[in-house]
C-alpha positions in Angstrom: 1.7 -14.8 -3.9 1.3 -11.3 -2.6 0.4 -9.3 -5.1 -1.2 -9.6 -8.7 -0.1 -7.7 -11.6 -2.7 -8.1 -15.0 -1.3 -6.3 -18.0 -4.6 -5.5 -20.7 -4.1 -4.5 -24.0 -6.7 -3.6 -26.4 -8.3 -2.3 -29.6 -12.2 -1.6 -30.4 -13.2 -1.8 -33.9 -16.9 -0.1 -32.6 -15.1 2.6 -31.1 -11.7 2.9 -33.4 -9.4 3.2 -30.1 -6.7 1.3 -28.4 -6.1 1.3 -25.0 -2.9 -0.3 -22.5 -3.2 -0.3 -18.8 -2.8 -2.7 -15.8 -5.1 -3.9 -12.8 -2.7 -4.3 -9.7 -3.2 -5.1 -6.1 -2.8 -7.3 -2.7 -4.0 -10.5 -2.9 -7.5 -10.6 -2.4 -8.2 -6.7 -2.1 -9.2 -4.1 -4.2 -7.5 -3.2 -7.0 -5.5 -0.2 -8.2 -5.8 0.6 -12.4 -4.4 2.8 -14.4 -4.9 3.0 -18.5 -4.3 5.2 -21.6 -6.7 5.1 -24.2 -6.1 6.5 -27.6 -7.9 6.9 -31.5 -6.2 4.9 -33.7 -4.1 6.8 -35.2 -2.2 7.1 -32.3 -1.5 3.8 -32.4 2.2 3.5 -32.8 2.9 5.3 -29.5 1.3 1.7 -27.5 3.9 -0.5 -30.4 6.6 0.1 -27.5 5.0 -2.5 -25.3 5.7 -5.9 -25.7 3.6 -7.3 -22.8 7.0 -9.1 -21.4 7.7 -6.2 -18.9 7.7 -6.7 -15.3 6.1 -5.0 -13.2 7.9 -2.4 -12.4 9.1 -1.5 -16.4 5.6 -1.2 -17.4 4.3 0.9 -14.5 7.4 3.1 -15.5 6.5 3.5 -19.6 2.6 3.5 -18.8 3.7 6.7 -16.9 6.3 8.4 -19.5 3.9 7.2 -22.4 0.9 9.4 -20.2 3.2 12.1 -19.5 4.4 12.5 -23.3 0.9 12.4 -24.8 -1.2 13.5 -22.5 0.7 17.0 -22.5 0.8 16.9 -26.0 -3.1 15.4 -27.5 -5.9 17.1 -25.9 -8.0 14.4 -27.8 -6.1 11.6 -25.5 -6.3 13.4 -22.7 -10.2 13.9 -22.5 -10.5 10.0 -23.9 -8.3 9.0 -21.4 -10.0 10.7 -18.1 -13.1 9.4 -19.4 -11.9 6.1 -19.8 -10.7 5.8 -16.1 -13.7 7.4 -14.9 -16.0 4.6 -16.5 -14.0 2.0 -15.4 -14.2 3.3 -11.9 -17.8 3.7 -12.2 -17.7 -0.2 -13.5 -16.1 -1.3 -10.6 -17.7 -0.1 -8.0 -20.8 -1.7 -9.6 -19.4 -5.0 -9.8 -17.5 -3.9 -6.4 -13.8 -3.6 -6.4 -12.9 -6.4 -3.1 -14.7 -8.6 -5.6 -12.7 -8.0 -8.4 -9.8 -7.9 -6.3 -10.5 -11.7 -5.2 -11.6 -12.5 -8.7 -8.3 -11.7 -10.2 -6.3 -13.0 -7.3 -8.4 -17.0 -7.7 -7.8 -16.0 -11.9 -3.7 -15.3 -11.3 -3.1 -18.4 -8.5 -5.1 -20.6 -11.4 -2.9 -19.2 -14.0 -6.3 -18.5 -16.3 -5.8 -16.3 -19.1 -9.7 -17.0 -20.2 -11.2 -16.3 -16.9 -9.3 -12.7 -16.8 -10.3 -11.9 -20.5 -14.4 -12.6 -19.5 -13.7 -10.4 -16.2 -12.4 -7.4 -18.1 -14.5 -7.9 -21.2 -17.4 -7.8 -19.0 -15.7 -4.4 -17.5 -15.4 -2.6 -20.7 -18.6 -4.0 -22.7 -20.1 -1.2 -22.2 -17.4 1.7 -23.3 -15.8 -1.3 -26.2 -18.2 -4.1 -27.1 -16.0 -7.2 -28.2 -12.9 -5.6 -27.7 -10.0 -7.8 -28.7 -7.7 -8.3 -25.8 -4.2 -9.5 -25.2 -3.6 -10.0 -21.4 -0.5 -11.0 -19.6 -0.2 -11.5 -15.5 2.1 -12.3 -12.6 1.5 -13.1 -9.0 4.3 -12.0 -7.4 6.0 -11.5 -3.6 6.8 -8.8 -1.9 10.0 -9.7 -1.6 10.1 -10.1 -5.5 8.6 -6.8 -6.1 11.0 -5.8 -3.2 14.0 -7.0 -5.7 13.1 -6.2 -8.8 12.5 -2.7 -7.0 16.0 -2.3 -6.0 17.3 -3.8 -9.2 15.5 -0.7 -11.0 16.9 1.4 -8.8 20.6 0.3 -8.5 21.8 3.3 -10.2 21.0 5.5 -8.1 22.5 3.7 -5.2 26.0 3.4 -6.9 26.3 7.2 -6.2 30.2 8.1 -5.0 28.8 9.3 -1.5 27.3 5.9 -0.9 30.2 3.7 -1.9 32.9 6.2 0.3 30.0 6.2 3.4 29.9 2.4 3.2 34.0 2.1 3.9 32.9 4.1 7.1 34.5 1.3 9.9 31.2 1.2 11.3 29.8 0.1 8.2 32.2 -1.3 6.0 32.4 -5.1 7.0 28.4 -5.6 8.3 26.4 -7.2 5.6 23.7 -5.3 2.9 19.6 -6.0 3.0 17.2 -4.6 1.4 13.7 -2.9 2.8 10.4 -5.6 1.6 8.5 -2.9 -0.5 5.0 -3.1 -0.1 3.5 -0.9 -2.8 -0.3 -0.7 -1.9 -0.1 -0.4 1.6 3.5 0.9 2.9 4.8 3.9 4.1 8.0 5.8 3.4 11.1 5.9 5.5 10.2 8.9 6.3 7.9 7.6 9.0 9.9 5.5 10.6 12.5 6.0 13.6 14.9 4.9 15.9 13.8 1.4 17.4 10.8 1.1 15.0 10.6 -2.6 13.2 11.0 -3.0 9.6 11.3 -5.8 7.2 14.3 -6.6 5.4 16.3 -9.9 2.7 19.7 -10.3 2.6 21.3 -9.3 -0.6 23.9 -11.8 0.0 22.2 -14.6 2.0 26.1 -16.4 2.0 27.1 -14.0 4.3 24.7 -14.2 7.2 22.9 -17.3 6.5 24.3 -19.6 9.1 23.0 -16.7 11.7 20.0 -16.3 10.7 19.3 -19.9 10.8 20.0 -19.8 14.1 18.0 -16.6 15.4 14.7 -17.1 12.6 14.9 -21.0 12.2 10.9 -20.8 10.7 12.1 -18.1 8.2 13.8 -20.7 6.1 11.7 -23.3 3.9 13.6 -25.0 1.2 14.7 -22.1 -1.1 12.3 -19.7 0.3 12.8 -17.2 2.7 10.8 -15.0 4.7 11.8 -11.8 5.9 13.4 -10.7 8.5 12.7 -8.1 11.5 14.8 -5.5 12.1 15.2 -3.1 14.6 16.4 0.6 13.4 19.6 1.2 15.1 20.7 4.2 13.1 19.3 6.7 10.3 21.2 9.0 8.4 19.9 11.4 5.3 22.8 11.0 2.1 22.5 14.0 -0.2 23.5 12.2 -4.0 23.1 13.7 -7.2 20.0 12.6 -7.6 18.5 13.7 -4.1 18.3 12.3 -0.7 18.6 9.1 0.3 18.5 7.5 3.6 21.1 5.3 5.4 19.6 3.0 7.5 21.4 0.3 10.4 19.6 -2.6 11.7 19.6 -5.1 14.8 18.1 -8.4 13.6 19.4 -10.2 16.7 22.0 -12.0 18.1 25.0 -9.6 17.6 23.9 -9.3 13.6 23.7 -6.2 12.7 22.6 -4.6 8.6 22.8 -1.8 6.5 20.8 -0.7 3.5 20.1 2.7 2.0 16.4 3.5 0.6 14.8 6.0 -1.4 12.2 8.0 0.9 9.6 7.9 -2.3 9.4 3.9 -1.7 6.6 2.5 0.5 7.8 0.1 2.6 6.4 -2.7 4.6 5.7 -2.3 8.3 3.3 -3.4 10.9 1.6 -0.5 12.6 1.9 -1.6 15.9 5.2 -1.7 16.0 5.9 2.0 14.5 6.2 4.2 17.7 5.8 7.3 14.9 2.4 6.6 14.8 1.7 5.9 18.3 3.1 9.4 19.1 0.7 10.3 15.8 -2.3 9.3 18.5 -0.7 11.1 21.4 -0.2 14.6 19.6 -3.9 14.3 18.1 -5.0 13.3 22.4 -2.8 15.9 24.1 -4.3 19.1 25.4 -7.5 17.3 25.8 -9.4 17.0 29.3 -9.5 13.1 30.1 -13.0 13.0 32.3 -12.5 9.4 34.1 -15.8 7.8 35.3 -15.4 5.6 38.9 -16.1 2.2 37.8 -19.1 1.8 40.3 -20.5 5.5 39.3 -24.2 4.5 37.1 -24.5 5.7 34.0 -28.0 7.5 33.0 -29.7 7.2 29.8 -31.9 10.1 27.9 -35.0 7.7 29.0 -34.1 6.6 32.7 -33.6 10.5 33.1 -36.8 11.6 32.1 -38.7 9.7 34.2 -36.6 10.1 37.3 -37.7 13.7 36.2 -41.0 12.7 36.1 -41.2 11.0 39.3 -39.9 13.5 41.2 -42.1 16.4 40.0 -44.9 13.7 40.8 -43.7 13.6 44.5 -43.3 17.4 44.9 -46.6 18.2 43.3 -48.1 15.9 46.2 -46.2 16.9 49.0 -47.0 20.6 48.4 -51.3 19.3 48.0 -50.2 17.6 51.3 -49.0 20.5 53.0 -52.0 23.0 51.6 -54.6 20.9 53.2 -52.8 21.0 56.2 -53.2 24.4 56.5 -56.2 24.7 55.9 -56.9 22.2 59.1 
């Protein structure tokens, strides 16, 4: 399990309100949230959720449902940014890593009642004895990676795409897809030619046998890790619905990959492999005067140069009572 997804959904009797929202994050870190909370006789717009979405469907309505009513209900507008604020407030309290690990122990255990006392105790203050449904799901990334591309499958069946993919460079390699990594990726964008990424084969038939060979510890039972690939080639696609990006890969061993990717999803990468952001370090270094020390030359502190200060003032104040007697003699 990579990531945890909690679904809350609620209704306060002390406060006449109803709220929906999600808690979502990496295993054992801090949380990301995100709720609507409205009086209840707005009601009927949260009857659209039936708790059963994955996690992508529900991140999608949560943010048509806000975008709709929000525009439209100053009264759910105000409710909802105070909402959101208070629970941030909460959870720095309690301390959001904490939470983080809390949910993650609650997901892997697969208990329902020890999530419901976490986010009671959250919201006791705003909603005393708020009655909650909750659903959740500990996912992979390469799940969430799936169900990602799944979503998005319509916009990759654009006419451009399918007459590009009978180019004779790419027509008979086999399809992967990029392992999203929605907390802590970064966007296609910011990768380039020889950077590392991570990909699954759509068709594991295909290239299986391969693999094997090259990645032999990528393979347990019906799991499979993913793979690294080396970015041989990237191309921008213009669609109907925008840009996309064309990308070839090297995984090894004469077997090459192609996938194309939206440059609004965060994918998942390993920052010492991206040479984008090593040149990042180099543009933010260059222009600047590099002072390098000799390894045997001392180095003074604030103190030690005081009283070297001291001392020698001490020295020259008696070598010049020396020489004034001598005069005088």
């Amino acid at each position: 399990m990579d990531l945890y997804f909690v679904k809350v959904k609620g209704r306060s009797k002390a406060t006449a309100e109803e709220f929906i929202g999600y808690f979502f994050g990496k295993a054992n870190n801090a949380p990301e949230y995100d709720f609507i909370i409205v009086p209840m006789r707005f009601s009927e717009h949260l009857d659209s959720f039936t708790m059963e979405e994955n996690i992508i469907e529900f991140r999608e309505k949560l943010e048509k449902l806000k975008k709709d009513l929000l525009e439209e209900e100053t009264v759910v507008s105000d409710l909802t940014l105070s909402f959101n604020t208070f629970l941030n407030t909460m959870m720095n309290k309690r301390g959001k890593l904490a939470l983080g690990i809390e949910f993650t122990t609650a997901v892997k255990e697969n208990d329902e009642g020890v999530l419901e006392l976490i986010i009671s105790n959250l919201i006791e203050d705003w909603s005393p004895k708020a009655e909650l449904k909750i659903a959740f799901d500990g996912i992979s990334l390469e799940e969430y990676s799936a169900l990602t591309v799944l979503e998005m499958k319509g916009d990759f069946e654009d006419e451009e795409i399918a007459k590009i993919y009978k180019r004779p460079d790419l027509e008979n390699i086999p399809e992967f897809f990029p392992v999203i990594d929605p907390i802590n990726g970064v966007s296609i964008t910011k990768f380039d030619i020889e950077d590392i990424l991570y990909v699954v084969p759509v068709d594991i038939s295909s290239t299986e046998e391969k693999l094997k060979e090259v990645y032999p510890n990528n393979f347990s039972g019906s799991k499979i890790k993913p793979f690294p690939g080396k970015i041989i080639g990237k191309e921008i696609i213009k669609t109907k619905k925008g840009n996309l990006f064309l990308i070839k890969i090297d995984l090894g061993e004469n077997i090459i990959g192609k996938f194309v990717v939206s440059p609004s999803l965060k994918l998942l990468h390993d920052e010492t492999l991206l040479k984008s952001s090593k040149r990042v370090e180099e543009i933010k270094t260059h222009g600047k005067i590099k002072v390098i020390r000799p390894s045997h030359s001392p180095v003074f502190t604030g103190s030690e140069l005081l009283i070297a200060f001291l001392t020698t003032m001490f020295f020259a104040g008696f070598l010049i009572i020396i020489l004034y007697i001598l005069k005088i003699l």
